[in-house]
FIKOLZA-1660 file (N, C-alpha, C; in steps of 0.1 Angstrom, whole numbers, plus 5000, padded with zeros to 4 digits):
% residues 218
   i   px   py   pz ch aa at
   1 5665 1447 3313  A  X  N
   1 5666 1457 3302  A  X CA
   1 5656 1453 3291  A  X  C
   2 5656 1442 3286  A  X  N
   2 5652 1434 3278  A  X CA
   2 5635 1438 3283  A  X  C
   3 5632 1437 3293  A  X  N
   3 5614 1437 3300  A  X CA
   3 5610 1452 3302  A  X  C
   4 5620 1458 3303  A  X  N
   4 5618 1473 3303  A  X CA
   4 5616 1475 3286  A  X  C
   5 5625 1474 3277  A  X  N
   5 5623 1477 3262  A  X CA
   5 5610 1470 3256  A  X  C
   6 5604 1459 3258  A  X  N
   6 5595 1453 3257  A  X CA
   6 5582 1461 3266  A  X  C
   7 5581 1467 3274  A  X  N
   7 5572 1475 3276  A  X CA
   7 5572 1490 3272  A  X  C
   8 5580 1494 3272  A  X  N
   8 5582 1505 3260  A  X CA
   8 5576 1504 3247  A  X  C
   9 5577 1493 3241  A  X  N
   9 5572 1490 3230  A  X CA
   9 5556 1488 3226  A  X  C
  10 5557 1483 3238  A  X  N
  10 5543 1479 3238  A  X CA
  10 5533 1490 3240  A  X  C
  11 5537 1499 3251  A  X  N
  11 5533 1514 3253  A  X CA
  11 5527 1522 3241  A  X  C
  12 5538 1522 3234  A  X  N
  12 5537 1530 3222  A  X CA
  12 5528 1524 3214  A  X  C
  13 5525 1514 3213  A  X  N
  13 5519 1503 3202  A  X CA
  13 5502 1508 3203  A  X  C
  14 5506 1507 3219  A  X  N
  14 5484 1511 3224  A  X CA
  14 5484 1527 3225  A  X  C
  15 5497 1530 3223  A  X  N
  15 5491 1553 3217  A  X CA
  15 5487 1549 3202  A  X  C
  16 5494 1546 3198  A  X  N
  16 5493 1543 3184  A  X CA
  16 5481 1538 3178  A  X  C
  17 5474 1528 3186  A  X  N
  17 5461 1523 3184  A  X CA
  17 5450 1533 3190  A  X  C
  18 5452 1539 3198  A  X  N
  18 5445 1548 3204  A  X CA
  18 5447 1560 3195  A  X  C
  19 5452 1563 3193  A  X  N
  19 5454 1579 3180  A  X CA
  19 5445 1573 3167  A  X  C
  20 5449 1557 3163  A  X  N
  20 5440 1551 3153  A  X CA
  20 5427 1552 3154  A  X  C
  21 5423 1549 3166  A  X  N
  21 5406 1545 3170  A  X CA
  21 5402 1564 3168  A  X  C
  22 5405 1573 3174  A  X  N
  22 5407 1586 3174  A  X CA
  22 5406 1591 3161  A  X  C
  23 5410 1587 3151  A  X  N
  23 5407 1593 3139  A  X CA
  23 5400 1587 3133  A  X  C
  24 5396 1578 3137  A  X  N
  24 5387 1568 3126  A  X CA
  24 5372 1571 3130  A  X  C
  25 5372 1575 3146  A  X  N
  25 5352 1580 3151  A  X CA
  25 5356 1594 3149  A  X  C
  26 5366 1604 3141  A  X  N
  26 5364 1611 3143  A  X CA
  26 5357 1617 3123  A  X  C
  27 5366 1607 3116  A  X  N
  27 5358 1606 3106  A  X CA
  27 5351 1602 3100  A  X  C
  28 5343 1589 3107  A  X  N
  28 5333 1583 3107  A  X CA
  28 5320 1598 3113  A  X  C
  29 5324 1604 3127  A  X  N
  29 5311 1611 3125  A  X CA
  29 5310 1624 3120  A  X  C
  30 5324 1626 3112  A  X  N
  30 5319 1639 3098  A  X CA
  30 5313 1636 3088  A  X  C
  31 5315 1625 3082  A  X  N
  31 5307 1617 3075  A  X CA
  31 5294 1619 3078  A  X  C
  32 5287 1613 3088  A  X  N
  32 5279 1612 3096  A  X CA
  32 5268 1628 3099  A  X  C
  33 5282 1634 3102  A  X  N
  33 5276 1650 3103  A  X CA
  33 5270 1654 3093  A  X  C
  34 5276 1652 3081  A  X  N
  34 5274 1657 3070  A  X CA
  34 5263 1652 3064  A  X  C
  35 5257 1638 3059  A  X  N
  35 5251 1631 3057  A  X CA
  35 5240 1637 3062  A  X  C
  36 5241 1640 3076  A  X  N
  36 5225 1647 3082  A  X CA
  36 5220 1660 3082  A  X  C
  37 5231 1670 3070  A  X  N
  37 5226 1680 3069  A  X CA
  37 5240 1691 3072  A  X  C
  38 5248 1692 3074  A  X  N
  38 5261 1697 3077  A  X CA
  38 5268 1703 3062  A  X  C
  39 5269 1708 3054  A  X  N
  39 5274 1710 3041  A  X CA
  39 5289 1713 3045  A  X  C
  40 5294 1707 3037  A  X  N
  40 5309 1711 3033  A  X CA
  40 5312 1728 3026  A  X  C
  41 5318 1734 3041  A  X  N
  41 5316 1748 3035  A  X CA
  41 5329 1755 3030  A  X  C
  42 5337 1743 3022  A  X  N
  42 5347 1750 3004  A  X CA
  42 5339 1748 2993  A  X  C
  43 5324 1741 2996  A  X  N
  43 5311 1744 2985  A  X CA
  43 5306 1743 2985  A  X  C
  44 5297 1750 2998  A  X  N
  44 5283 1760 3002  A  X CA
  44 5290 1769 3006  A  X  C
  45 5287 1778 2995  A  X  N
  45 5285 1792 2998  A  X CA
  45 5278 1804 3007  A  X  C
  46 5266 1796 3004  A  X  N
  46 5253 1805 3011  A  X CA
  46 5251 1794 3019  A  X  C
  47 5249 1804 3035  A  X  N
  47 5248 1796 3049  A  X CA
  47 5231 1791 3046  A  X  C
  48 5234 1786 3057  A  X  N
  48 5213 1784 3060  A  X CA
  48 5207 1795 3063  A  X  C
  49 5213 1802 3069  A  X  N
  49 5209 1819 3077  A  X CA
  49 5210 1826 3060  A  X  C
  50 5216 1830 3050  A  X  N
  50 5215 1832 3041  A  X CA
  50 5203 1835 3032  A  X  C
  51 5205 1816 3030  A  X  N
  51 5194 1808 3025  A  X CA
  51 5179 1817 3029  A  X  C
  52 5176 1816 3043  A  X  N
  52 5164 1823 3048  A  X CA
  52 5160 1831 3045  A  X  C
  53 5166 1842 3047  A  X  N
  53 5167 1857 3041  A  X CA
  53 5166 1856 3029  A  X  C
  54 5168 1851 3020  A  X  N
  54 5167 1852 3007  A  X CA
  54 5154 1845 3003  A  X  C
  55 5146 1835 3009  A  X  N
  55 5131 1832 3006  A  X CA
  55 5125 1840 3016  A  X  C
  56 5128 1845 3024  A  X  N
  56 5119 1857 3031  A  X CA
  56 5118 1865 3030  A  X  C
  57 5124 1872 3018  A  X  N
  57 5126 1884 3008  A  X CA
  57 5118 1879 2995  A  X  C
  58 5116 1866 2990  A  X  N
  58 5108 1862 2981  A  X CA
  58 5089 1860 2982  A  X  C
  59 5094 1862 2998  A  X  N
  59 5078 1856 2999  A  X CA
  59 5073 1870 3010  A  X  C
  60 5078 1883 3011  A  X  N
  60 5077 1894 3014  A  X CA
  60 5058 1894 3007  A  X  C
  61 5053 1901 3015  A  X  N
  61 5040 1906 3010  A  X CA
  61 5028 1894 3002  A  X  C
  62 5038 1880 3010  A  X  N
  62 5026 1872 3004  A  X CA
  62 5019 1865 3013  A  X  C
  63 5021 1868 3025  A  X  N
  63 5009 1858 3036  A  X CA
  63 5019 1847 3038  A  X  C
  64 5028 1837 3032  A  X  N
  64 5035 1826 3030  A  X CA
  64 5045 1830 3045  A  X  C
  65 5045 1819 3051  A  X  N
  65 5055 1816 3055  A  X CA
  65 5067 1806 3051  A  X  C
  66 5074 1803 3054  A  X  N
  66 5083 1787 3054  A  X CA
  66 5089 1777 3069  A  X  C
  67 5094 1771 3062  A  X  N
  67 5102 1763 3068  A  X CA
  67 5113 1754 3063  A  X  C
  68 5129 1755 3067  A  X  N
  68 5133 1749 3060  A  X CA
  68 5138 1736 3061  A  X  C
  69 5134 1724 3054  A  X  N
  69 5134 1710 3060  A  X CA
  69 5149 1698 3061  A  X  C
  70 5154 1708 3044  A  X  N
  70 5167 1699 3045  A  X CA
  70 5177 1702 3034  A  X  C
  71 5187 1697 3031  A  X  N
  71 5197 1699 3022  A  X CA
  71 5200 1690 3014  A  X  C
  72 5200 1692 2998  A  X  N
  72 5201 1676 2988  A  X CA
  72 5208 1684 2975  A  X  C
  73 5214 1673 2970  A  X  N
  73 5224 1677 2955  A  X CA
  73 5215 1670 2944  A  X  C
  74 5204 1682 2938  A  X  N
  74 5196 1678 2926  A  X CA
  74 5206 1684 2917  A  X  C
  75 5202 1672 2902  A  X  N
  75 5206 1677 2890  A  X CA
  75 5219 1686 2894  A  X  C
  76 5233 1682 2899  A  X  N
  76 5241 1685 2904  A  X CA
  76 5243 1703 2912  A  X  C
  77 5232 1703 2918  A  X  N
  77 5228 1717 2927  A  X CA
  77 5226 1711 2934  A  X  C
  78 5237 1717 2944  A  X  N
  78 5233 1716 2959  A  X CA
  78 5223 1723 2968  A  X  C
  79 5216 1722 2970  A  X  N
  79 5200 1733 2973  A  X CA
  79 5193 1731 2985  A  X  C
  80 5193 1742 2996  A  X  N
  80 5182 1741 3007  A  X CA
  80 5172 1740 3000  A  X  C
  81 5164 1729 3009  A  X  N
  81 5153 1731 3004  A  X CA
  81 5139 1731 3015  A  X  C
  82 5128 1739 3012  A  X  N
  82 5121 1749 3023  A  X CA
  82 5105 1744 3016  A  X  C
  83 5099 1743 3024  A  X  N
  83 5082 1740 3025  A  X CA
  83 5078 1752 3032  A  X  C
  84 5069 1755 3019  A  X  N
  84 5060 1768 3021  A  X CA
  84 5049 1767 3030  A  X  C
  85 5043 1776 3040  A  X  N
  85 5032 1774 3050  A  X CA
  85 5025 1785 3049  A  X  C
  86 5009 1780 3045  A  X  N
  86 5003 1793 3047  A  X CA
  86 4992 1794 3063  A  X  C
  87 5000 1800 3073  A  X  N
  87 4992 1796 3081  A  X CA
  87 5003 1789 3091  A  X  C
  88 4997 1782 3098  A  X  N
  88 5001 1764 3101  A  X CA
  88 5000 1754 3087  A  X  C
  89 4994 1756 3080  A  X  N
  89 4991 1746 3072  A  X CA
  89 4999 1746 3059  A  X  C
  90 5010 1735 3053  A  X  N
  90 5015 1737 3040  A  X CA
  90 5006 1739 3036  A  X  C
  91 5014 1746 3024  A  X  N
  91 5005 1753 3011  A  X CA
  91 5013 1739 2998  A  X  C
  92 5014 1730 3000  A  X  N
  92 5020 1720 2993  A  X CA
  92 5028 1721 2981  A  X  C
  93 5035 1729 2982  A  X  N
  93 5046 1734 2973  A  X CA
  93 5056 1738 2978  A  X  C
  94 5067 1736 2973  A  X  N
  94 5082 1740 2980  A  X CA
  94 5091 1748 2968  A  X  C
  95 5100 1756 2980  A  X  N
  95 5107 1761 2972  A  X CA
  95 5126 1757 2976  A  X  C
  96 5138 1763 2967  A  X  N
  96 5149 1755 2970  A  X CA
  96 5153 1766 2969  A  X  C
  97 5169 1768 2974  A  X  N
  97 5179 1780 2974  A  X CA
  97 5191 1772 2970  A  X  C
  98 5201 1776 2955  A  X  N
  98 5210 1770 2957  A  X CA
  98 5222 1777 2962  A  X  C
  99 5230 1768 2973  A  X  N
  99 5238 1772 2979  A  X CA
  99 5252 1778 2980  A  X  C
 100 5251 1775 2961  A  X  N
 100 5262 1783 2959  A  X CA
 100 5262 1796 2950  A  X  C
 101 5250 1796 2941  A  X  N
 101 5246 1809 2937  A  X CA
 101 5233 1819 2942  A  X  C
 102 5228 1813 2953  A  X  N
 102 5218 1818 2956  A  X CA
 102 5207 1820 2949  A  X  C
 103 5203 1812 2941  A  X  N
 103 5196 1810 2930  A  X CA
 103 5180 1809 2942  A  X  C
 104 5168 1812 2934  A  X  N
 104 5154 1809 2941  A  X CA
 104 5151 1801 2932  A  X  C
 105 5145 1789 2940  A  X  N
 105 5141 1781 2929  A  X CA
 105 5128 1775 2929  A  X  C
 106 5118 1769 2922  A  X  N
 106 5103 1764 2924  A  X CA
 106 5108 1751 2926  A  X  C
 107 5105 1740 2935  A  X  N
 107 5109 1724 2938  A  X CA
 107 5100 1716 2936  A  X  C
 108 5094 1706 2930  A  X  N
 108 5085 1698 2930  A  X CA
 108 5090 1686 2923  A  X  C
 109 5084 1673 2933  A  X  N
 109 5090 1657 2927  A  X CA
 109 5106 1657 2922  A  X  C
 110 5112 1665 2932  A  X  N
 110 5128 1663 2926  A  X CA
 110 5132 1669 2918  A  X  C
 111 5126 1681 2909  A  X  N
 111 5131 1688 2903  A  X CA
 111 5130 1703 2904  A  X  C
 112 5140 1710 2898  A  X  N
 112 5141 1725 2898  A  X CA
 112 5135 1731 2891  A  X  C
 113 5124 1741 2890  A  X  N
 113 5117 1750 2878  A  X CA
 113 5121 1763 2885  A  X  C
 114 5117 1778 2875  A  X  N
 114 5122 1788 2876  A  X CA
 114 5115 1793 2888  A  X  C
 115 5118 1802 2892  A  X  N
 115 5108 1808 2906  A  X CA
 115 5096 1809 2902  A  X  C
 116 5096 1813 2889  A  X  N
 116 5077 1818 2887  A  X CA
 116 5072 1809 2886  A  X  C
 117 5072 1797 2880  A  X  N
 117 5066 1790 2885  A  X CA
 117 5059 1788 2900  A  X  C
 118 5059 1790 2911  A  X  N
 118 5058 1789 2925  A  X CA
 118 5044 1799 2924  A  X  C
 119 5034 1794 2929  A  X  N
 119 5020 1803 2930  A  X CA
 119 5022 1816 2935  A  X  C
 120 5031 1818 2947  A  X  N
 120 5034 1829 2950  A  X CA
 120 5043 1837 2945  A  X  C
 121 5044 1837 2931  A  X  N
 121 5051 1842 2925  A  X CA
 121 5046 1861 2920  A  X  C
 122 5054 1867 2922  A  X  N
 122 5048 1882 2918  A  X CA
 122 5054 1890 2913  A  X  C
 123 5054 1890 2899  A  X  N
 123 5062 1899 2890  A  X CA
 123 5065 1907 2895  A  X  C
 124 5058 1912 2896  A  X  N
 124 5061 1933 2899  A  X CA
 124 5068 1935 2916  A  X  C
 125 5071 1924 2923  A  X  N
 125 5078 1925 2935  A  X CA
 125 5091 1920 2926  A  X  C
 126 5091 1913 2919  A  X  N
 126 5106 1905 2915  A  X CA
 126 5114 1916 2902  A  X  C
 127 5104 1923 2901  A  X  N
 127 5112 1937 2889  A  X CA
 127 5122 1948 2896  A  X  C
 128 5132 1946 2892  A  X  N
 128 5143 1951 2894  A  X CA
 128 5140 1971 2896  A  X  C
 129 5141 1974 2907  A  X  N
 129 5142 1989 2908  A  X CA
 129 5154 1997 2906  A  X  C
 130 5153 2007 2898  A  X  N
 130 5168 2012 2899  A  X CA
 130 5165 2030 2901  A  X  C
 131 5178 2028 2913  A  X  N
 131 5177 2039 2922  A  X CA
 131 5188 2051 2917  A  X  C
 132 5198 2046 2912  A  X  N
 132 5206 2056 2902  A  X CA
 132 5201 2068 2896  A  X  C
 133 5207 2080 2893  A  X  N
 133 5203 2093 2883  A  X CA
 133 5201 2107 2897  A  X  C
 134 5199 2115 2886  A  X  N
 134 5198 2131 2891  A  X CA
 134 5181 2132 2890  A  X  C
 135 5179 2137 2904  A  X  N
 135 5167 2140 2909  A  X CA
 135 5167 2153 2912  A  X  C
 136 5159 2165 2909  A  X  N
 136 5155 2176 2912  A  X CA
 136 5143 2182 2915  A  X  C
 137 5147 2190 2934  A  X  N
 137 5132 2192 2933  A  X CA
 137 5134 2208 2936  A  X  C
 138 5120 2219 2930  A  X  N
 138 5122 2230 2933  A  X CA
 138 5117 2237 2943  A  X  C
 139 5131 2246 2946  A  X  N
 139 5125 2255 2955  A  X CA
 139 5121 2267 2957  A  X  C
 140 5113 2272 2946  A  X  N
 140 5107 2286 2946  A  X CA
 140 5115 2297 2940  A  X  C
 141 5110 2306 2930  A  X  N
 141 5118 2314 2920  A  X CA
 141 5127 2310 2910  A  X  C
 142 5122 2302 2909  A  X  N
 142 5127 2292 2898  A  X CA
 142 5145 2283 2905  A  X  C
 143 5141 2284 2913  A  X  N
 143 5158 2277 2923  A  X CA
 143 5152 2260 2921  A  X  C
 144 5166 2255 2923  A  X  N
 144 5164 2243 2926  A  X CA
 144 5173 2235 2931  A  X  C
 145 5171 2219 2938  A  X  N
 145 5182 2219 2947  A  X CA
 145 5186 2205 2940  A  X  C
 146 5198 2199 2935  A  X  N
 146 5197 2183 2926  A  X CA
 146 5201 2174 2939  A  X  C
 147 5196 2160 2937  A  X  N
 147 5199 2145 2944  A  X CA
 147 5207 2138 2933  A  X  C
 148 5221 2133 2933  A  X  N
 148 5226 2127 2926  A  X CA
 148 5229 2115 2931  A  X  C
 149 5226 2105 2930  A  X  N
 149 5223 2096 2933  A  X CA
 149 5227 2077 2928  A  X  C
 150 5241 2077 2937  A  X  N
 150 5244 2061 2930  A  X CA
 150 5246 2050 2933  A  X  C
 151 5244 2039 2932  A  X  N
 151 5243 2026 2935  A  X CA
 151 5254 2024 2936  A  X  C
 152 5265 2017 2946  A  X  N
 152 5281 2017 2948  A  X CA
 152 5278 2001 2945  A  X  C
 153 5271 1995 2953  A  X  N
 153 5276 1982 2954  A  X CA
 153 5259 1976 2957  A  X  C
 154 5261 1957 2956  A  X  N
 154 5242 1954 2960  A  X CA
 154 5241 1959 2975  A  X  C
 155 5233 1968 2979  A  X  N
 155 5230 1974 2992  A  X CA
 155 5230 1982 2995  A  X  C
 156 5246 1995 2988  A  X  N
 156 5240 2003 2993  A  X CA
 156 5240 2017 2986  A  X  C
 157 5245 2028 2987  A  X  N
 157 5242 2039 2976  A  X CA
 157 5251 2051 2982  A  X  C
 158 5255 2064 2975  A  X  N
 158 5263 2069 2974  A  X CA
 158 5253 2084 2970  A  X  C
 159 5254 2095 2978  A  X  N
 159 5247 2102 2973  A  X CA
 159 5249 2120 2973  A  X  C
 160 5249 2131 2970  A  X  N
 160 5255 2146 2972  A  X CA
 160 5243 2150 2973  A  X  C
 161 5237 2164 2974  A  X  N
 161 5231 2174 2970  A  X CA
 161 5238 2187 2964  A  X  C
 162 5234 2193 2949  A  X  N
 162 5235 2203 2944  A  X CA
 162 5229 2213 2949  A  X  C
 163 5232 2228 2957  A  X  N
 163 5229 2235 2951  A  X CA
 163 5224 2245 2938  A  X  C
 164 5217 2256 2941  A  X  N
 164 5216 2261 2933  A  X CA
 164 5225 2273 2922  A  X  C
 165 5233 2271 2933  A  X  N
 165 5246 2279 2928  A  X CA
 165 5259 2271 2923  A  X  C
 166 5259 2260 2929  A  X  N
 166 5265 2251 2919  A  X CA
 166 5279 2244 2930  A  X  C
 167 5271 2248 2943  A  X  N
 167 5278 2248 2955  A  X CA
 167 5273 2230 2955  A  X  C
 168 5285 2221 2964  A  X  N
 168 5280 2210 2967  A  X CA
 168 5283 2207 2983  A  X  C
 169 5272 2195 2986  A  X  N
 169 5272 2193 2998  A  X CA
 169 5282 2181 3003  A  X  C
 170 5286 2177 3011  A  X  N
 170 5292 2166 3018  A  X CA
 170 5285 2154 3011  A  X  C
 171 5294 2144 3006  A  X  N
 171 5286 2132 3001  A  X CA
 171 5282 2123 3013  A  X  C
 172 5272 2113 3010  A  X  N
 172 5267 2107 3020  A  X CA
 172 5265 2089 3014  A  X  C
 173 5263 2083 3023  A  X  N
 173 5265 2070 3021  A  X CA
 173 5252 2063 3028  A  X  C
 174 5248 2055 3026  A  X  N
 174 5233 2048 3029  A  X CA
 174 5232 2035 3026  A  X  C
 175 5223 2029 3027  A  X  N
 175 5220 2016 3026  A  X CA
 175 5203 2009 3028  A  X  C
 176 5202 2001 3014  A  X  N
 176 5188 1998 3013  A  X CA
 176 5184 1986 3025  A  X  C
 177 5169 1994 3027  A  X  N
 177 5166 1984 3039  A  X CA
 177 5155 1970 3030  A  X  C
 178 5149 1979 3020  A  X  N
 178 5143 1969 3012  A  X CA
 178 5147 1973 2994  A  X  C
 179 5138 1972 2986  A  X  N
 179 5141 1975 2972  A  X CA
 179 5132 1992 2975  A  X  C
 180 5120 1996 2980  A  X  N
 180 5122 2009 2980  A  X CA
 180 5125 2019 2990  A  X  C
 181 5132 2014 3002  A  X  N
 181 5139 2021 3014  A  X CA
 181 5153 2023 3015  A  X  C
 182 5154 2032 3014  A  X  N
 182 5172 2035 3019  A  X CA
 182 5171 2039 3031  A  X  C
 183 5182 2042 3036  A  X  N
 183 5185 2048 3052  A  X CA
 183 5199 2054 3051  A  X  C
 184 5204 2066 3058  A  X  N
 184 5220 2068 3058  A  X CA
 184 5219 2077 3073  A  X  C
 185 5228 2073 3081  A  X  N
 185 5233 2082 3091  A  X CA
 185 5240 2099 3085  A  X  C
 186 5240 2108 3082  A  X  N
 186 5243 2116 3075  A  X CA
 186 5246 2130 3085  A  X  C
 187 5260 2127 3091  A  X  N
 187 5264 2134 3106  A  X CA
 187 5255 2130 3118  A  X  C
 188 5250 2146 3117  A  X  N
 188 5237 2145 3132  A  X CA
 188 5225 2140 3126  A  X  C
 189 5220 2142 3109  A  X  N
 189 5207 2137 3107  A  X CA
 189 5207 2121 3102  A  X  C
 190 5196 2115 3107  A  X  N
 190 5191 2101 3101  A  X CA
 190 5184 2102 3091  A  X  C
 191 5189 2102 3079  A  X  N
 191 5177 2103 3069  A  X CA
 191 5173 2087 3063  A  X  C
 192 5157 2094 3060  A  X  N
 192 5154 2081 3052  A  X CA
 192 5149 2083 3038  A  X  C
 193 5153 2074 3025  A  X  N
 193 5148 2073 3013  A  X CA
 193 5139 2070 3006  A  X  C
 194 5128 2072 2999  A  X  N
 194 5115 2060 2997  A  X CA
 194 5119 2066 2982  A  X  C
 195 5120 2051 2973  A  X  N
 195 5117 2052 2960  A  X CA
 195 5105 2050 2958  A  X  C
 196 5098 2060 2950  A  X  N
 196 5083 2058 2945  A  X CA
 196 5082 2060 2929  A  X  C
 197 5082 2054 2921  A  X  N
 197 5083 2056 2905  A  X CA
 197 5094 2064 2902  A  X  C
 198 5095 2077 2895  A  X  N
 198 5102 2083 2890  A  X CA
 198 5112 2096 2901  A  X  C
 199 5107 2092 2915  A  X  N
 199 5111 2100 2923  A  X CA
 199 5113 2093 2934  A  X  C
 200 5119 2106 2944  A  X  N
 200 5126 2101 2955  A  X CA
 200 5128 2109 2970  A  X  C
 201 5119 2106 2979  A  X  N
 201 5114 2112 2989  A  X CA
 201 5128 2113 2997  A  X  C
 202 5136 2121 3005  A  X  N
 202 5143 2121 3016  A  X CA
 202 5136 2130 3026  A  X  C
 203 5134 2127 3039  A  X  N
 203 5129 2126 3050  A  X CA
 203 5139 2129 3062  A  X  C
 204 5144 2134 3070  A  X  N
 204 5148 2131 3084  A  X CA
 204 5141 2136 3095  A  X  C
 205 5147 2132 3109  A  X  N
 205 5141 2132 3118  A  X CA
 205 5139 2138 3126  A  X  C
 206 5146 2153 3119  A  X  N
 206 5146 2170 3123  A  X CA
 206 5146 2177 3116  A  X  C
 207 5149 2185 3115  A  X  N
 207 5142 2196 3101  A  X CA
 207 5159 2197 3095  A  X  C
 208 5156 2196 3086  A  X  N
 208 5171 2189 3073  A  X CA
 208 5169 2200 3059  A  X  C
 209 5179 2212 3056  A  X  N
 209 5175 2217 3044  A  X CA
 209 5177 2208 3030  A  X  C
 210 5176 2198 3028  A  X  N
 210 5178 2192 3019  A  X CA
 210 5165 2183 3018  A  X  C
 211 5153 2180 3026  A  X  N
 211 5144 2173 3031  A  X CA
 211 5134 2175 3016  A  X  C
 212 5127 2163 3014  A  X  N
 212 5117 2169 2999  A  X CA
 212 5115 2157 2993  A  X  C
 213 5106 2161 2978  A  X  N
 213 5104 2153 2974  A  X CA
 213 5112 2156 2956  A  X  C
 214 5121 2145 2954  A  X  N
 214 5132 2153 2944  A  X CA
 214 5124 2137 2926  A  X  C
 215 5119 2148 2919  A  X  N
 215 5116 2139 2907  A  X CA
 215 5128 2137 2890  A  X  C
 216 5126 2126 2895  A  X  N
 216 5139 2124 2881  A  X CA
 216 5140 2133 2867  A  X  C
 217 5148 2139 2870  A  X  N
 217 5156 2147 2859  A  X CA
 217 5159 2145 2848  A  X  C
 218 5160 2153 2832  A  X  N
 218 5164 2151 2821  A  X CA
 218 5171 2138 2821  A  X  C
% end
């Protein structure tokens, strides 16, 4: 009995060591994970896939490519951080994304400057477009048909057509593909939006009575 309980004991002793060794490589290599690039995601917000999209939307229409090299907690920002390529060849400047506000950032010797700083910096792409308001365009004998037109949420937009009688149409729902493209499935038609200064093109891809070019209203 005695050699029986003594091996029982002993049994349990080497699970016990074994469950030990088990959690100890197991957080030794999160540690480990982490250290090489793994963020703790209760505070990264914005993935790396994110991150991307959001300097590839910055560097839209500039020739720039990127790449993004690695992950570090500057001046307590945690921030992807991405080397710009023009080409194959860096353009020797980098930029950072932080990961919890999605911030764009200019990166040089360890520190953060504002995006404009960054050579490829371009005002007039980074100017906020606003796609909101009543657009009217006419249609002969003094008729005319309104676009009303609203921003629900970042993406996407909310939109009717007025008749001339004061009749309304089925509201429709869409979504920007860039800062001046929308798109909405709208029943059978696919329409598409182009903001161009004070006005606003809808287009579809069959003959649509609502189709035109509608310019911002009183």
């Amino acid at each position: 009995m005695k050699n029986r309980r003594t091996i029982i004991i002993s049994a349990a002793c080497a699970a016990l060591a074994v469950l030990c060794i088990v959690f100890i490589i197991k957080n030794v290599g999160l540690k480990r994970a982490i250290g090489k690039g793994l963020p703790d995601e209760t505070v990264w917000q914005i993935t790396p896939e994110d991150a991307d999209e959001l300097v590839e939307e910055k560097l839209e229409n500039t020739g720039f490519e990127y790449k993004r090299l690695t992950w570090e907690s500057i001046s307590g920002n945690k921030v992807y951080v991405y080397d710009i390529l023009d080409g194959e060849k860096s353009l020797g400047e980098m930029l950072a994304v932080d990961a919890v506000s999605g911030t764009v950032y200019a990166y040089a010797d360890g520190e953060l400057s504002p995006y404009s700083d960054f050579s490829g910096y371009d005002a007039g792409m980074d100017e906020s477009i606003e796609w909101t308001g009543t657009y009217v365009r006419k249609t002969g004998d003094d008729g005319s048909v309104t676009l009303m037109l609203e921003e629900t949420e970042p993406g996407s937009f909310m939109y009717r057509f007025i008749n001339a009688d004061g009749s309304e149409s089925e509201p429709g729902f869409g979504f920007y593909e860039d800062r001046v493209n929308g798109m909405s499935e709208y029943g059978e038609y696919s329409l598409s939006f182009v903001k161009e200064g004070d006005s606003v093109t809808v287009s579809c891809d069959q003959s649509f009575e609502y189709a035109g070019i509608y310019a911002l209203g009183e």
